[in-house]
Structures are given as C-alpha cells and as structure tokens.
BAKE-253256 format. One record per residue: residue number from 1; x, y, z of N, C-alpha, C in turn. Coordinates in nm, 4 decimals, padded with zeros to 6 digits. Layout:
<atoms>
<atom seq="NUM" n_c1="X" n_c2="Y" n_c3="Z" ca_c1="X" ca_c2="Y" ca_c3="Z" c_c1="X" c_c2="Y" c_c3="Z"/>
...
</atoms>
This chain:
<atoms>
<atom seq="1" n_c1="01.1734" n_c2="00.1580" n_c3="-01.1020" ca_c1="01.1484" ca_c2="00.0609" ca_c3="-00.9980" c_c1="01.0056" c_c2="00.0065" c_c3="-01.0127"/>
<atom seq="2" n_c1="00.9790" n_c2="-00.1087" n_c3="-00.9976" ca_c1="00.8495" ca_c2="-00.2009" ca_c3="-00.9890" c_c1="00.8863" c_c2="-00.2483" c_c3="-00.8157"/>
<atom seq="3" n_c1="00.7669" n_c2="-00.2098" n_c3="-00.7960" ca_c1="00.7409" ca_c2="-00.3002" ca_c3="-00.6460" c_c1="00.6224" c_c2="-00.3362" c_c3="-00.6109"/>
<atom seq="4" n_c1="00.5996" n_c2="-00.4187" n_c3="-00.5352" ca_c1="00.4373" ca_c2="-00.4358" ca_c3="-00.4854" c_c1="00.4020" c_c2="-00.4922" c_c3="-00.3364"/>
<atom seq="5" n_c1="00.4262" n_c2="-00.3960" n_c3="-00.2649" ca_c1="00.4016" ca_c2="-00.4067" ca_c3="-00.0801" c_c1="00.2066" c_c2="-00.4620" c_c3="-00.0867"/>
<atom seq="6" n_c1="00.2133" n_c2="-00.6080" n_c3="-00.0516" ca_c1="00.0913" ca_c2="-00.6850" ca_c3="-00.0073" c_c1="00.1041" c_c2="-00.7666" c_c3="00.0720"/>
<atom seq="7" n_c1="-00.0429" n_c2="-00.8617" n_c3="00.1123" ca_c1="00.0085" ca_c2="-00.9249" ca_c3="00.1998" c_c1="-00.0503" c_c2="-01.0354" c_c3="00.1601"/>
<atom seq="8" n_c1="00.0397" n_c2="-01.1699" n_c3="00.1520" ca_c1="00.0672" ca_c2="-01.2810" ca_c3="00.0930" c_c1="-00.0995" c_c2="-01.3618" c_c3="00.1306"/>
<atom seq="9" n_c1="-00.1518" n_c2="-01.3338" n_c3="00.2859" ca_c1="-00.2598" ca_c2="-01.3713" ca_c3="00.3142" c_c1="-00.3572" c_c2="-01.3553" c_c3="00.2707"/>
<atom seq="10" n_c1="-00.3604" n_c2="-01.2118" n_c3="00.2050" ca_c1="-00.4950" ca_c2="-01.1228" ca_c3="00.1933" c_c1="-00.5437" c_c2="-01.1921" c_c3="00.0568"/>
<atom seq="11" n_c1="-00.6398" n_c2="-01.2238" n_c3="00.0369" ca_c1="-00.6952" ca_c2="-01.2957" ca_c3="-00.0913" c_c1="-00.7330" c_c2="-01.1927" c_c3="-00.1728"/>
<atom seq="12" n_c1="-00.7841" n_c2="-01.0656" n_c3="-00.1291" ca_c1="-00.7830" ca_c2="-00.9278" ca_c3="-00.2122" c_c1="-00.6517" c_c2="-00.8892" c_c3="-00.3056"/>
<atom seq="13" n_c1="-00.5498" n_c2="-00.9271" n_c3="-00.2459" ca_c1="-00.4080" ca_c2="-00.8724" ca_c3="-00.2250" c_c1="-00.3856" c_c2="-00.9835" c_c3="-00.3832"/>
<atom seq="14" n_c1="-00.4109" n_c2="-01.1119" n_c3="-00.3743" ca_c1="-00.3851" ca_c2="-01.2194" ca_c3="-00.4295" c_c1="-00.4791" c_c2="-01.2059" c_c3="-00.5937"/>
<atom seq="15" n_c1="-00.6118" n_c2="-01.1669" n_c3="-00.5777" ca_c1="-00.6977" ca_c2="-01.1522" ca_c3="-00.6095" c_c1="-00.6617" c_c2="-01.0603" c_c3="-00.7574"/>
<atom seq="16" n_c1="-00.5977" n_c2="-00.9365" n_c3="-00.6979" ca_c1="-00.5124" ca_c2="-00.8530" ca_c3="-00.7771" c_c1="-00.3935" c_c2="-00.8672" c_c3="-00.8471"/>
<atom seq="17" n_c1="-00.3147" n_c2="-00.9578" n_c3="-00.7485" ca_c1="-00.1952" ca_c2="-00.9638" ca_c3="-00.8021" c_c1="-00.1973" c_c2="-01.0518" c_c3="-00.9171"/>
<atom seq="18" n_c1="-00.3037" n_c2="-01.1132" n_c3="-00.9163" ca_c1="-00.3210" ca_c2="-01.2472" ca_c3="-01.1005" c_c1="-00.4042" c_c2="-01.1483" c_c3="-01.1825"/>
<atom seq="19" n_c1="-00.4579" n_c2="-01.0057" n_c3="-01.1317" ca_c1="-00.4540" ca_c2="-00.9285" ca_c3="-01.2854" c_c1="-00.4164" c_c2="-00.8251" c_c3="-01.3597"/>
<atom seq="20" n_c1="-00.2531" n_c2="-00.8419" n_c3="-01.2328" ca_c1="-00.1635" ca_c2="-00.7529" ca_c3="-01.3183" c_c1="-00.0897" c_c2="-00.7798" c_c3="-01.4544"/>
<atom seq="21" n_c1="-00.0731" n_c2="-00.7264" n_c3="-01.5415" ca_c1="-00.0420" ca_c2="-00.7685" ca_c3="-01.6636" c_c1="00.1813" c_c2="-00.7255" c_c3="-01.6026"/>
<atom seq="22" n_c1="00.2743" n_c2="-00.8614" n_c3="-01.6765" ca_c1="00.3990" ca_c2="-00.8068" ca_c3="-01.6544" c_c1="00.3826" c_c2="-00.7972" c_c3="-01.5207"/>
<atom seq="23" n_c1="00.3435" n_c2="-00.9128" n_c3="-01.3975" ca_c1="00.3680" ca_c2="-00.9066" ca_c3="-01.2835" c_c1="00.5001" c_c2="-00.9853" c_c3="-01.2761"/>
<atom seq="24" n_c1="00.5757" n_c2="-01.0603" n_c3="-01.3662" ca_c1="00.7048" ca_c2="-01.0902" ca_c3="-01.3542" c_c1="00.7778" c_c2="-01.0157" c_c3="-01.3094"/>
<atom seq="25" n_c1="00.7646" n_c2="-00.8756" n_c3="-01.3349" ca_c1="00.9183" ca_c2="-00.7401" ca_c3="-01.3723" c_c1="00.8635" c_c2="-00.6929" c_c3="-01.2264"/>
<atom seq="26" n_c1="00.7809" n_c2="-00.7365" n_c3="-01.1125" ca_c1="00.7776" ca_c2="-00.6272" ca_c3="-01.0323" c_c1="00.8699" c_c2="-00.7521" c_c3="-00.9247"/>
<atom seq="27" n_c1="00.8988" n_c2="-00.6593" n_c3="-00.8080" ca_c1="00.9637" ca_c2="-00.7383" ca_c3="-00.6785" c_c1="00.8816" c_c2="-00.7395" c_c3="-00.5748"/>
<atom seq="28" n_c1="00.8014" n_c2="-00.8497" n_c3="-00.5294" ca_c1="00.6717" ca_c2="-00.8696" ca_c3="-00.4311" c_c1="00.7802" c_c2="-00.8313" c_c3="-00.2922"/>
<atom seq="29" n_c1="00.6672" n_c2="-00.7770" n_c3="-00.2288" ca_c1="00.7331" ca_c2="-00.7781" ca_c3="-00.0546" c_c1="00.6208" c_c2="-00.8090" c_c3="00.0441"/>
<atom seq="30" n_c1="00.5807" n_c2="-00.9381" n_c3="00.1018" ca_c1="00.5199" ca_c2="-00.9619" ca_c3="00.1875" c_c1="00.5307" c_c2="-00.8641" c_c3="00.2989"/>
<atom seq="31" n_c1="00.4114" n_c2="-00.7738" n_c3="00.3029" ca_c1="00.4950" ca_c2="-00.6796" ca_c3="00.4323" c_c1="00.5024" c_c2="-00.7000" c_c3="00.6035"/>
<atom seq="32" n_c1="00.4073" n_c2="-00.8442" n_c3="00.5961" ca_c1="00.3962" ca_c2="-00.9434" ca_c3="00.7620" c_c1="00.5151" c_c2="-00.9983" c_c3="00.7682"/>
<atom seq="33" n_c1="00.5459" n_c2="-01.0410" n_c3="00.6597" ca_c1="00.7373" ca_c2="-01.1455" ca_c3="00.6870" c_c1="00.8501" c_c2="-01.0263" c_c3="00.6672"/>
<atom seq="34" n_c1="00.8210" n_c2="-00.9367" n_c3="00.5364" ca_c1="00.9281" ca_c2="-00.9123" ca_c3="00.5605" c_c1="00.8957" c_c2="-00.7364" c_c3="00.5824"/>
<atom seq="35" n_c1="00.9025" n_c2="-00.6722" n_c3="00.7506" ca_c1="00.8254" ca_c2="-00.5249" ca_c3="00.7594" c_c1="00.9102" c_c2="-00.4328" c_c3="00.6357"/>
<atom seq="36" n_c1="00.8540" n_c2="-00.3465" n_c3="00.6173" ca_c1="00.8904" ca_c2="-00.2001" ca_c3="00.5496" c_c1="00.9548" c_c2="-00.1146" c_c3="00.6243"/>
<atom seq="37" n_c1="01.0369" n_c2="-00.0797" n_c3="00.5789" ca_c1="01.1866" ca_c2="00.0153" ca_c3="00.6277" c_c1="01.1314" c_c2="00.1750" c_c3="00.6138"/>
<atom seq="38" n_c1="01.1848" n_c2="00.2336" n_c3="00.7082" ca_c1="01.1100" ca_c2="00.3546" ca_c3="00.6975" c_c1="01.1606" c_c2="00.4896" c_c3="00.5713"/>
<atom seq="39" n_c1="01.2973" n_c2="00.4032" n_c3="00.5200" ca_c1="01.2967" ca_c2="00.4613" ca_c3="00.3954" c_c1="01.2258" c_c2="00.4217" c_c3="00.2968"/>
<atom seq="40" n_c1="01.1359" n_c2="00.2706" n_c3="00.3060" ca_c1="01.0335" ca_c2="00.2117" ca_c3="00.2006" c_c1="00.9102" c_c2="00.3031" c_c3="00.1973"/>
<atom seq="41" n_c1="00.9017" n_c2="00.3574" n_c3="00.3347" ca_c1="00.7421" ca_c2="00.4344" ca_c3="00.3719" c_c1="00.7416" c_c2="00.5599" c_c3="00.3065"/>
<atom seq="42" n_c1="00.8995" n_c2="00.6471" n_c3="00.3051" ca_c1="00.9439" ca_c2="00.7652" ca_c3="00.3306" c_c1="00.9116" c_c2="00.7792" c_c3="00.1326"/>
<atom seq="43" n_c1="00.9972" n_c2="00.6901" n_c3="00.0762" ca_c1="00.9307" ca_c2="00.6497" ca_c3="-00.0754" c_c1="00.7931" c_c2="00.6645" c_c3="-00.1176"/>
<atom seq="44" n_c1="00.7525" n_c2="00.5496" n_c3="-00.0409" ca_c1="00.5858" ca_c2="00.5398" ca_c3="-00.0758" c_c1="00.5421" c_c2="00.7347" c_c3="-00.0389"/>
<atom seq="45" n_c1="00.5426" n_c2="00.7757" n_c3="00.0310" ca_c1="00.5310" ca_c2="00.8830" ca_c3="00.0050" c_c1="00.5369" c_c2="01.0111" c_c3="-00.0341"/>
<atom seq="46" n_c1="00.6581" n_c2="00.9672" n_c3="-00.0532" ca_c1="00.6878" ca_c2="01.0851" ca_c3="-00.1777" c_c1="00.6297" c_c2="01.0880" c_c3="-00.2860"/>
<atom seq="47" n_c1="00.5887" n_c2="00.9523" n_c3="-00.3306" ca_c1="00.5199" ca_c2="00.9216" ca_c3="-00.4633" c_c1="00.3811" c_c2="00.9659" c_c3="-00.4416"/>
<atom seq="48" n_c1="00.2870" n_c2="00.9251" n_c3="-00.3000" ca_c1="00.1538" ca_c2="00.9120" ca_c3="-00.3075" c_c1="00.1298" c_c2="01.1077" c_c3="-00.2546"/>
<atom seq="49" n_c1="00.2251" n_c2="01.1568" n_c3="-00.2128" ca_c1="00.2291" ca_c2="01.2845" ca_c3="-00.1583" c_c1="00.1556" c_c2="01.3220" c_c3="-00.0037"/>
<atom seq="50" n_c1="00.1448" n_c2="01.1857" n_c3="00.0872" ca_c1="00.0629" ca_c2="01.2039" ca_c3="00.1925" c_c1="00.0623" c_c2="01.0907" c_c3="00.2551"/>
<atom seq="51" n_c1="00.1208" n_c2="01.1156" n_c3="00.4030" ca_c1="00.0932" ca_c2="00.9327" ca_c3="00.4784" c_c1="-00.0249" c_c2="00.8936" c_c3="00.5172"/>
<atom seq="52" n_c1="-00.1398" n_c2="00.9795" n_c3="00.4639" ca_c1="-00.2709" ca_c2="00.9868" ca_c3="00.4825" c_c1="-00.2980" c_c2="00.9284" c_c3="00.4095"/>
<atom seq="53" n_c1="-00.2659" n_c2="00.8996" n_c3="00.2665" ca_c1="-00.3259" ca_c2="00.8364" ca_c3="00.1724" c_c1="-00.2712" c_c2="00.6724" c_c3="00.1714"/>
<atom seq="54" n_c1="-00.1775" n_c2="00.6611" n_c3="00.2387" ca_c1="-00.1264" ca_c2="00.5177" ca_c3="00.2141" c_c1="-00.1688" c_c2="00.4534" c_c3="00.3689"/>
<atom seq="55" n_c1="-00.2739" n_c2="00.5706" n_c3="00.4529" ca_c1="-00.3211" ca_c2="00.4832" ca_c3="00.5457" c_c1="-00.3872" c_c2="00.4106" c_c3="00.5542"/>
<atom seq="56" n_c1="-00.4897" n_c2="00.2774" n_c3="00.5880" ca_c1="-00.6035" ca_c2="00.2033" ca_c3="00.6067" c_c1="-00.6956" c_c2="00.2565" c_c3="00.7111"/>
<atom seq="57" n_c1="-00.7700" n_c2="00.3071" n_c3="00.7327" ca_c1="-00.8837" ca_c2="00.3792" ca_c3="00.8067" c_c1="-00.9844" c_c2="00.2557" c_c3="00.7995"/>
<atom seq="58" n_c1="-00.9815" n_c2="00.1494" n_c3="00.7566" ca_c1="-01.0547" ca_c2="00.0272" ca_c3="00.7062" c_c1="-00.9965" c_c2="-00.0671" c_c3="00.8261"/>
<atom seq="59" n_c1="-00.9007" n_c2="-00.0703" n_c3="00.8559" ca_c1="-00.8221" ca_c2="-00.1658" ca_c3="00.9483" c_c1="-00.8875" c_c2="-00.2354" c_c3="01.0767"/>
<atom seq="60" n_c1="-00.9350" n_c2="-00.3278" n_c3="01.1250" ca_c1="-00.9396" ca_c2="-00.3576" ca_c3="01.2622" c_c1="-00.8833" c_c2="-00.2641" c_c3="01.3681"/>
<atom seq="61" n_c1="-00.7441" n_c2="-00.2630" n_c3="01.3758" ca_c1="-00.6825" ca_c2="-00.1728" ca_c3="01.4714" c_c1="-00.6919" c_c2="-00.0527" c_c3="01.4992"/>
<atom seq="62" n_c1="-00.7397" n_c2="00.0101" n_c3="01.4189" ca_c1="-00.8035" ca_c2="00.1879" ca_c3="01.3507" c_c1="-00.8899" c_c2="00.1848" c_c3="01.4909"/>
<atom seq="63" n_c1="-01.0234" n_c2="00.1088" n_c3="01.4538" ca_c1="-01.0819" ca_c2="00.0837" ca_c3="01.5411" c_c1="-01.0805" c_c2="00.0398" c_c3="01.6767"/>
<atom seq="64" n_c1="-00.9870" n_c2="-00.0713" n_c3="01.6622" ca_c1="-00.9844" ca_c2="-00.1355" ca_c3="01.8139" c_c1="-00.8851" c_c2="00.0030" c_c3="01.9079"/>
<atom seq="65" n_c1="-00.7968" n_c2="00.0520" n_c3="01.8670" ca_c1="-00.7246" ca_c2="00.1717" ca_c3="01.9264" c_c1="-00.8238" c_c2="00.3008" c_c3="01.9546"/>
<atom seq="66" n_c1="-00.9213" n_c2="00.3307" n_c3="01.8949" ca_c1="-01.0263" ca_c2="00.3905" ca_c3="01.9119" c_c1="-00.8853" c_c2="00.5354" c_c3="01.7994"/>
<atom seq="67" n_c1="-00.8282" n_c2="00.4890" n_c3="01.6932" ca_c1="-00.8147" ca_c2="00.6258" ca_c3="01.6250" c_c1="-00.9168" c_c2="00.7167" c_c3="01.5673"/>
<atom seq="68" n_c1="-01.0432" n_c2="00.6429" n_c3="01.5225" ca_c1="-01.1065" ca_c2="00.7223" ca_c3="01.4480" c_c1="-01.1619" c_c2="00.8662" c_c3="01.5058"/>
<atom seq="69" n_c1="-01.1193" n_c2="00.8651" n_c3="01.6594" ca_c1="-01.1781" ca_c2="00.9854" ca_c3="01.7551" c_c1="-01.0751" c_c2="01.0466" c_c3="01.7960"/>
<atom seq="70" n_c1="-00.9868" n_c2="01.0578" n_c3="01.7195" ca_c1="-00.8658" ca_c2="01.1529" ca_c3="01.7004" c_c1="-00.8229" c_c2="01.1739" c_c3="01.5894"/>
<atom seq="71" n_c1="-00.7465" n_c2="01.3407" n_c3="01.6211" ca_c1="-00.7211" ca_c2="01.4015" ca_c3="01.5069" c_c1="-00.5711" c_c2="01.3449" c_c3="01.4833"/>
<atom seq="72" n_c1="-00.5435" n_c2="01.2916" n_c3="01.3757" ca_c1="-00.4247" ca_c2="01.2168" ca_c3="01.3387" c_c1="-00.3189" c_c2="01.3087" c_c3="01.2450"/>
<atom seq="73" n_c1="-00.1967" n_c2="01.3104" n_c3="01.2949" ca_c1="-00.0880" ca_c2="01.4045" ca_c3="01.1983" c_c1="-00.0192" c_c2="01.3452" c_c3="01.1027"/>
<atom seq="74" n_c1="00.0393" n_c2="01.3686" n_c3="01.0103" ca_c1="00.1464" ca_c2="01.3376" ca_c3="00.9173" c_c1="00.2132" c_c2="01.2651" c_c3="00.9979"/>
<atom seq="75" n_c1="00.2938" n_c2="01.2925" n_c3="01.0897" ca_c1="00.3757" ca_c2="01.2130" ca_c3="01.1607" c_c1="00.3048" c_c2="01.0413" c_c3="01.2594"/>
<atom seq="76" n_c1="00.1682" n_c2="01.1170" n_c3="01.2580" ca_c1="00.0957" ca_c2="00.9753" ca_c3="01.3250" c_c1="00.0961" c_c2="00.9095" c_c3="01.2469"/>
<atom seq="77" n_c1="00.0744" n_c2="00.9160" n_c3="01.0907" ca_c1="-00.0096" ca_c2="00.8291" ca_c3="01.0337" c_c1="00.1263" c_c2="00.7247" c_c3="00.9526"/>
<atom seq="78" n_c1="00.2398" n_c2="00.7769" n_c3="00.9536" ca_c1="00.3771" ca_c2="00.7488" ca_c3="00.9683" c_c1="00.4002" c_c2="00.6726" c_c3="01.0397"/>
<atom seq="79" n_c1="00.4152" n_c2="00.6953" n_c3="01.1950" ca_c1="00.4306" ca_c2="00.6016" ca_c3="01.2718" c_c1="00.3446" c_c2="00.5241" c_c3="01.2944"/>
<atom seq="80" n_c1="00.2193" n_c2="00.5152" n_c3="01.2803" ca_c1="00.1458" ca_c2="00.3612" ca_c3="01.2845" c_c1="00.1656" c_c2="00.2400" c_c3="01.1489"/>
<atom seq="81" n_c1="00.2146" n_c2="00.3122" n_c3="01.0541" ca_c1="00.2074" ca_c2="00.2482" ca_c3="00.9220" c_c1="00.3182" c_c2="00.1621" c_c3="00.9628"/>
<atom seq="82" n_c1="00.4496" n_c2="00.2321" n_c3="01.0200" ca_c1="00.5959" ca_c2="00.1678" ca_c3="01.0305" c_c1="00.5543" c_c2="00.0771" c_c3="01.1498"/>
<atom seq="83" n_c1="00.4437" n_c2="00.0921" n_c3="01.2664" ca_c1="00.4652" ca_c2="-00.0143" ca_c3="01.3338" c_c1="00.3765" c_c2="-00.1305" c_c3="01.3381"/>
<atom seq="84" n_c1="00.2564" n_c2="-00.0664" n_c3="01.2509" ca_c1="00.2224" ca_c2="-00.2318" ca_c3="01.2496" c_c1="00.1531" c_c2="-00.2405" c_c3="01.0643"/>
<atom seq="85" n_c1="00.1857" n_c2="-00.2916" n_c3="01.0069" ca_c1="00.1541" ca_c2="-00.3272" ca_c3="00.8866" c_c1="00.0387" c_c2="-00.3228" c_c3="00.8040"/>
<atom seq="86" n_c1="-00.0499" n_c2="-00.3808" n_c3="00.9369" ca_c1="-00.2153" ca_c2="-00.3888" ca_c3="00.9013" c_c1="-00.2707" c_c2="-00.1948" c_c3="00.8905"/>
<atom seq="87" n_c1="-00.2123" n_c2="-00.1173" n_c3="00.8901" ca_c1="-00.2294" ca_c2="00.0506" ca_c3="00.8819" c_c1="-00.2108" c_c2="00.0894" c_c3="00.7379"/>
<atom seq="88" n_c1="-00.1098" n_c2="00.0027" n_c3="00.6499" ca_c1="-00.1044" ca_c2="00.0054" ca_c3="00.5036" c_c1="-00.2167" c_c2="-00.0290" c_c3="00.4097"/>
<atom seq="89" n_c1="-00.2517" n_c2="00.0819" n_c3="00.3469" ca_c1="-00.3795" ca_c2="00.0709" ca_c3="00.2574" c_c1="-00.2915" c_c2="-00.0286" c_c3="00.1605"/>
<atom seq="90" n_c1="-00.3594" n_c2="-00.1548" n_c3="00.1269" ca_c1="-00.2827" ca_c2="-00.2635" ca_c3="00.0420" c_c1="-00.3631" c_c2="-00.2799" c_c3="-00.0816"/>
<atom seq="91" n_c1="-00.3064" n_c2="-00.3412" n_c3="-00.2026" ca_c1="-00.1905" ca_c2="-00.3298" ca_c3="-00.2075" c_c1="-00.1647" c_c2="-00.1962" c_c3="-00.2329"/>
<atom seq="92" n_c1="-00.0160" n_c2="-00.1944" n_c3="-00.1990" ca_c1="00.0753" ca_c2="-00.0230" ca_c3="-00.2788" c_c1="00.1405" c_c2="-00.0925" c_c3="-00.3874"/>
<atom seq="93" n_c1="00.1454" n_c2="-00.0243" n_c3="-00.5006" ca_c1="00.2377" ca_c2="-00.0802" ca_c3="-00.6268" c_c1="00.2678" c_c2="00.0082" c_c3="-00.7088"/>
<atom seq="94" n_c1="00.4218" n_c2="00.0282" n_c3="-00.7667" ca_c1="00.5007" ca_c2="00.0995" ca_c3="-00.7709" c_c1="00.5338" c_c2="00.0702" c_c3="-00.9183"/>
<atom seq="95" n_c1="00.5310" n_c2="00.1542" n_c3="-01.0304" ca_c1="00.5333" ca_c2="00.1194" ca_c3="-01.1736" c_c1="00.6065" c_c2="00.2519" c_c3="-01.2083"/>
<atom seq="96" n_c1="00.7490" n_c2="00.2272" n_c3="-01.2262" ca_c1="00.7871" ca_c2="00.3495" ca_c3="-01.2720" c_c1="00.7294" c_c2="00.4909" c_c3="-01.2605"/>
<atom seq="97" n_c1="00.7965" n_c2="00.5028" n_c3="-01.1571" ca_c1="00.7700" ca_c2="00.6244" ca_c3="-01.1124" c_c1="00.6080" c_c2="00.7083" c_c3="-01.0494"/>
<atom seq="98" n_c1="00.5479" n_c2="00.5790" n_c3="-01.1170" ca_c1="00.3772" ca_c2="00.6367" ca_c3="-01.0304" c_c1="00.3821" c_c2="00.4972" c_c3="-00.9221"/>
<atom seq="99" n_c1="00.2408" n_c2="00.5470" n_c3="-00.8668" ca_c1="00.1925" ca_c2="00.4904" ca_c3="-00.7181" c_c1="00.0453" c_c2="00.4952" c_c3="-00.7380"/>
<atom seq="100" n_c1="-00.0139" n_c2="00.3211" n_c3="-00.6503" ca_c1="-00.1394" ca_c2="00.3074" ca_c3="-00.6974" c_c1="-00.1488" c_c2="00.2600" c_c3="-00.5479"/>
<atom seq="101" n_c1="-00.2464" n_c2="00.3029" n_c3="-00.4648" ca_c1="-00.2140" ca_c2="00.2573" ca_c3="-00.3285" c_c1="-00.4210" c_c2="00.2160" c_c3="-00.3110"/>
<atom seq="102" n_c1="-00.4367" n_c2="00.0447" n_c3="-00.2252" ca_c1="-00.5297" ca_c2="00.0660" ca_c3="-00.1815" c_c1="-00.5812" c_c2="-00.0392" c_c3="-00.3465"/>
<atom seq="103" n_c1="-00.7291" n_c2="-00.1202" n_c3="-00.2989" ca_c1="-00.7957" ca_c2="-00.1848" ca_c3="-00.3371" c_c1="-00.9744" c_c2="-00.1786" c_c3="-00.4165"/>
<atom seq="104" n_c1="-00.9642" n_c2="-00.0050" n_c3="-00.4501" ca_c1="-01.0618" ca_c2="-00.0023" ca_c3="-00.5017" c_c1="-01.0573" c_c2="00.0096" c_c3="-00.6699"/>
<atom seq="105" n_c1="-01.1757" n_c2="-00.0674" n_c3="-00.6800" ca_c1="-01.1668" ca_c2="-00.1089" ca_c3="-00.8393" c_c1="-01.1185" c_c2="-00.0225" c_c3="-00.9550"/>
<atom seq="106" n_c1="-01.1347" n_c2="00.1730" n_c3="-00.9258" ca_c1="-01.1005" ca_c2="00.2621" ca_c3="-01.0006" c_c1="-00.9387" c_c2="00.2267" c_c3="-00.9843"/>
<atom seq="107" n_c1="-00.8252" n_c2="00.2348" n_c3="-00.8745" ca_c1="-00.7117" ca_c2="00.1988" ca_c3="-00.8373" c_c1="-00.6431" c_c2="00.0973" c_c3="-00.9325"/>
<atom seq="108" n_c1="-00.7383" n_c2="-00.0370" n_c3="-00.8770" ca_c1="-00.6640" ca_c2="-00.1433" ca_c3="-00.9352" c_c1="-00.6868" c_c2="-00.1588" c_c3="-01.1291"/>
<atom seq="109" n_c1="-00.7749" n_c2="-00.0680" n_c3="-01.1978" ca_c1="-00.8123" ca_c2="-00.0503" ca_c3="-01.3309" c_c1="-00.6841" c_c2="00.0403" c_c3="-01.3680"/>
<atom seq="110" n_c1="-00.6777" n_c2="00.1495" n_c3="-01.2827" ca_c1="-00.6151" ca_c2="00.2789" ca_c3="-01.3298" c_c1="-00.4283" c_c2="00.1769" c_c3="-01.3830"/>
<atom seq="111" n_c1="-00.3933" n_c2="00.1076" n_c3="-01.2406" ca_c1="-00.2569" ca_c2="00.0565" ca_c3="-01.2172" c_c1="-00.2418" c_c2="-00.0593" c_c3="-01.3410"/>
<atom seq="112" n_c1="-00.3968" n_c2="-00.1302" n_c3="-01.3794" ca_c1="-00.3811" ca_c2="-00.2239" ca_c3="-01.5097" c_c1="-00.3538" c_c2="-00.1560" c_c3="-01.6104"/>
<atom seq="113" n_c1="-00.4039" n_c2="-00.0834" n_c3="-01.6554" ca_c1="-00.3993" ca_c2="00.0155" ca_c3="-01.7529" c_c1="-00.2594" c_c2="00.1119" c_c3="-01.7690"/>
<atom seq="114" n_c1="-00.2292" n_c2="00.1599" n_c3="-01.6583" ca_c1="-00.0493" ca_c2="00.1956" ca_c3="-01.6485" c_c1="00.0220" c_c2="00.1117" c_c3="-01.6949"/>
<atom seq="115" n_c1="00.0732" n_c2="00.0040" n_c3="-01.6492" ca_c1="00.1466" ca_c2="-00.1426" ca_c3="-01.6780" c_c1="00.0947" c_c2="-00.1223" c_c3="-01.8240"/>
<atom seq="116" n_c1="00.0285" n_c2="-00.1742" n_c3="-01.8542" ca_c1="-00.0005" ca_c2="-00.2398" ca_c3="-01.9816" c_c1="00.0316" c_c2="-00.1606" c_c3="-02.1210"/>
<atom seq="117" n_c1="00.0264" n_c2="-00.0477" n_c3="-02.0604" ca_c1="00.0918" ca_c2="00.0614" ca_c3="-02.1647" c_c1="00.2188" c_c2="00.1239" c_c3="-02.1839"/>
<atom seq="118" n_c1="00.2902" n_c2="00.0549" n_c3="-02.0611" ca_c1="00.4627" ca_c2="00.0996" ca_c3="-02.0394" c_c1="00.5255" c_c2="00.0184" c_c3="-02.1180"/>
</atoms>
C-alpha cells in the first residue's frame, strides 16, 4: 500500500509532496475533505506503534483546549486525532509497509530515500 494523509492547504504538506520521488503510485487523501476512518488511524498505528507519535502537539487546538496540562492516554490521543484532523502530525505516508509521520527534515529525507530505493 502507498498512501499519503495531508492536507491539500498546508503548503508544508505541498512543499513535500513535489519531493517525493514516484508520487504517482501513492493515493493522496485530503484529510479536511475527505476525514480518516478509524480503521485508517487504527493502521497508521500499527505501523507508527503509538497514537502518540502520529499526534501534533504543534497544533493550535493542543493549545487552545489547554491539552498540554494534561496527562494524555493512548486512547486520548486516538480520539482527538479521529475528531478533528488538525491533531494529525502531517504529512503521514505510507510506502510499503513502513510509516513516515510528521514534517521534519530527518522524516521527510528518511521517506525520500525509502521510495527511491523500492
């Protein structure tokens, strides 16, 4: 499976997606138009091994909810991801069988470098 949960707005998101090599073979999913199914999440984590890691702690809402002053569970970090979108560390992208979640330059090198060698 190739996938790539971003968001069509995010110019980061965009930014990345022109330097994936073989971004033809993946299937984009805007995740504002079209949300993620909680078997999409349940995936994403099996792969990343933690709904902690596919969270955004970066988010506006993190903040505006005042999460950062709570202790957050597996199951929280689950249910905020499934209900509002902006909680997804973006992009997540899915290359046979690995997972590259999140916008830092080691990430988006590691996920060029995967692709390009499959």
């Amino acid at each position: 499976m190739r996938k790539i949960y971003y968001l069509k707005t995010c110019s980061t998101c965009q930014r990345i997606l022109k330097s994936l090599p073989q971004l033809e073979t993946f299937t984009l999913q805007d995740i504002k138009t079209e949300p993620m199914t909680v078997k999409q999440v349940e995936e994403m984590q099996a792969l990343a091994g933690s709904y902690e890691v596919l969270f955004s702690k970066r988010a506006t809402l993190y903040k505006e909810m005042g999460l950062k002053n709570e202790t957050l569970t597996e199951a929280d970090f689950k249910r905020y991801i499934l209900e509002h979108y902006t909680f997804l560390s973006r992009p997540v992208i899915i290359a046979d069988g690995k997972i590259f979640v999140g916008n830092s330059p080691k990430v988006v090198a590691e996920a060029q470098k995967f692709i390009a060698n499959v």
